[in-house]
NUVEXVO-76085 format. One record per residue: residue in three letters; x, y, z of N, C-alpha, C in turn. Coordinates in steps of 0.02 Angstrom, whole numbers, plus 32768, in hexadecimal, padded with zeros to 4 digits. Example, Ala and Ser with C-alpha at 12.3 -4.5 7.8 and 13.67 -1.06 7.14 Angstrom:
2
ALA82947EE4818682677F1F818682947F5B8186;SER82827F90816282AC7FCB816582858002818A;
//
This chain:
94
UNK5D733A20AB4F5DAB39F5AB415DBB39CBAB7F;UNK5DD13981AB735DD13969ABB25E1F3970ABCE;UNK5E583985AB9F5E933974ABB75EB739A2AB9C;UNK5EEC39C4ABA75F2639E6AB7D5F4639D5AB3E;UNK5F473983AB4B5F59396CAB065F2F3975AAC1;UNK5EF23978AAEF5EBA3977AAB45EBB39BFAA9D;UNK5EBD39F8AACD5EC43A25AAAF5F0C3A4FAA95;UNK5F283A23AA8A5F713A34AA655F703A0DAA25;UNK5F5D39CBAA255F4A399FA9EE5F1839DEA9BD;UNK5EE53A05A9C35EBC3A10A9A45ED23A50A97F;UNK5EF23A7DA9BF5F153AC6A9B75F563AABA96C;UNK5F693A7AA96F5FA83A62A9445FA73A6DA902;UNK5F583A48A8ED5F4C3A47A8AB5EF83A52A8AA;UNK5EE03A92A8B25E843A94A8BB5E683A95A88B;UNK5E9A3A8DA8465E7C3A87A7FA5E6F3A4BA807;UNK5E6A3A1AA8265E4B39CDA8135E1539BAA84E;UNK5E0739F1A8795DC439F2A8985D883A24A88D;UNK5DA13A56A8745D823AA9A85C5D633A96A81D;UNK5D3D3AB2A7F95D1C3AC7A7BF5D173B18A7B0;UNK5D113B25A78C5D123B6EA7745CD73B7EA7A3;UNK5C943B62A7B45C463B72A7C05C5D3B87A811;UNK5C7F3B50A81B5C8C3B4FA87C5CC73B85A87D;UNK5CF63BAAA85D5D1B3BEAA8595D093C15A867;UNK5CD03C22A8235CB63C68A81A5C7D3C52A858;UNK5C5C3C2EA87D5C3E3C28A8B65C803C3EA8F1;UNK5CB13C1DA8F35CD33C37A92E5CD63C94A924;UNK5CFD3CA2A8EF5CFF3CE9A8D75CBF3D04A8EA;UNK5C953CFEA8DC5C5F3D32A8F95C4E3D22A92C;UNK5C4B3CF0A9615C473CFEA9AE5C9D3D1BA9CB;UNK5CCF3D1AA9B55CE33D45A9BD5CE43D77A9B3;UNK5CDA3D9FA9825CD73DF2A9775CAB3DEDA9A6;UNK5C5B3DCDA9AD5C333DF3A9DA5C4E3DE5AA2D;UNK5C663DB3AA4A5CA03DB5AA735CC63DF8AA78;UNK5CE13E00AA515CFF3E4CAA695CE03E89AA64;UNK5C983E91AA2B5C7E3EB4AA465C4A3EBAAA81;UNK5C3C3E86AA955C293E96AAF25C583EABAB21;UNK5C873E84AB165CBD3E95AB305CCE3EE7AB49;UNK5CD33F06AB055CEC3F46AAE55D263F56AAEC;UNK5D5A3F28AB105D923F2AAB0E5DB53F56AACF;UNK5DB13F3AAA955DC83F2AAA575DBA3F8AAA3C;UNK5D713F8BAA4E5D4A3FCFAA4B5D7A4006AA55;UNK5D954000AA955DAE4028AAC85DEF4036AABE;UNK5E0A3FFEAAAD5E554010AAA05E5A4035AA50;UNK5E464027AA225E434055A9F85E28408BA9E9;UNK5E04409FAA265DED40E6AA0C5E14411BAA5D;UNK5E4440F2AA6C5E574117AA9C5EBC4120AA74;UNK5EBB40F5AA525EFC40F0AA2D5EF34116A9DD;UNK5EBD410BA9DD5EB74121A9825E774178A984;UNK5E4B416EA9AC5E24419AA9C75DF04193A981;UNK5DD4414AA9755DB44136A9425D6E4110A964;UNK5D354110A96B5D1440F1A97D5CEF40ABA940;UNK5D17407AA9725D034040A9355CC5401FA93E;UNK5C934008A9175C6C3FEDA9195C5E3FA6A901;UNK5C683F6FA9315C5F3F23A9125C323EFAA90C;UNK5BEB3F20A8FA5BA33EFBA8E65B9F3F0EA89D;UNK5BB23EE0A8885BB33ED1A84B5B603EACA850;UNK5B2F3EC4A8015AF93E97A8045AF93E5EA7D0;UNK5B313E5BA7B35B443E1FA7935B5B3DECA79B;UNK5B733DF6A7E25BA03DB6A80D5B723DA1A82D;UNK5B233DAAA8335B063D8BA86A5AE93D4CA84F;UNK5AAD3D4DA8225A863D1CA8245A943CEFA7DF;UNK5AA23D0CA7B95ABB3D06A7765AFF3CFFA76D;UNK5B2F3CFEA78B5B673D0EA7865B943CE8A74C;UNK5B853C93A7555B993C70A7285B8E3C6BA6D7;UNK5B553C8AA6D85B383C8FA67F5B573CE3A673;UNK5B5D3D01A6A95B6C3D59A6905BC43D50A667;UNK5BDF3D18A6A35C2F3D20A6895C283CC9A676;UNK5BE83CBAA64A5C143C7AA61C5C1E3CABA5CE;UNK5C123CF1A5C25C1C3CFAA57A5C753D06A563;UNK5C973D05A5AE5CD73D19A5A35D073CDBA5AD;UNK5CEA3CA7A5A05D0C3C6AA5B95D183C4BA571;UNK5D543C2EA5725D713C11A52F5D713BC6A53D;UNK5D513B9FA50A5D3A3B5FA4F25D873B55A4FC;UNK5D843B10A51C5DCD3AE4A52E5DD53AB2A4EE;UNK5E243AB2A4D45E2D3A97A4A75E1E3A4AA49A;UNK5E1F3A35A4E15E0B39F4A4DA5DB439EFA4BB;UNK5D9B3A26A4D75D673A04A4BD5D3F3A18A487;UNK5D6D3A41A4675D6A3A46A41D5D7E3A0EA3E0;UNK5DB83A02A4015DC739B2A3EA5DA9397EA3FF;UNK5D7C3986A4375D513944A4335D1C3954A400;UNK5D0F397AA4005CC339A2A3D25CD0398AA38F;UNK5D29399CA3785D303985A3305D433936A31C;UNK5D493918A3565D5738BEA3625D0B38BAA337;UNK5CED38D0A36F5C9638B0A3615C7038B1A332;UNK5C8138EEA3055C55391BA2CB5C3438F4A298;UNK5C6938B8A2805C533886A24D5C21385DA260;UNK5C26383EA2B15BF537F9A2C95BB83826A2DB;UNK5BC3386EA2E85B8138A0A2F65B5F388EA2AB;UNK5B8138B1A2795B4C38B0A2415B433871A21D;UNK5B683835A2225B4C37EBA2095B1037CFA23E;UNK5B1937F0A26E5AC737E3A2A95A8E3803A290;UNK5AA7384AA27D5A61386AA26A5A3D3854A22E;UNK5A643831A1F55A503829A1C05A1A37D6A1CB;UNK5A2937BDA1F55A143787A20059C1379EA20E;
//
């Protein structure tokens, strides 16, 4: 970031620079961030006496197709889908 403003401008509203893809990308270099760390490790198994484990093998390489089955179709673009449906099938018939 080159300036404070810029990074207050961005922190403000990061739904209009973010995408879901670049999220779940930040999200998993963070978890693995804290697990090098082990910060995160440490304090809960010294508070809870639970040993947590955050290698997940679904978050790595695949991550985006593992968690697109739980993602809900946005209304908009269901209603664009049903705008279109008619000029879709007067094209195909052609």
């Amino acid at each position: 970031m080159k300036n404070n403003a810029q990074v207050k401008e961005i922190l403000s509203n990061p739904g209009e620079r973010f995408r879901g893809k670049q999220e779940i990308g930040f999200l998993k270099e963070f978890v693995k961030l804290l697990k090098d760390n082990t910060f995160l490790t440490k304090e809960i198994e010294e508070h809870f006496s639970y040993n947590l484990k955050l290698d997940n093998p679904s978050l790595h390489d695949h991550m985006l197709s593992s968690l697109a089955q739980y993602v809900r179709t946005p209304d908009c673009l269901i209603t664009f889908f049903e705008s279109i449906k008619s000029d879709i099938r007067t094209l195909s018939k052609v």
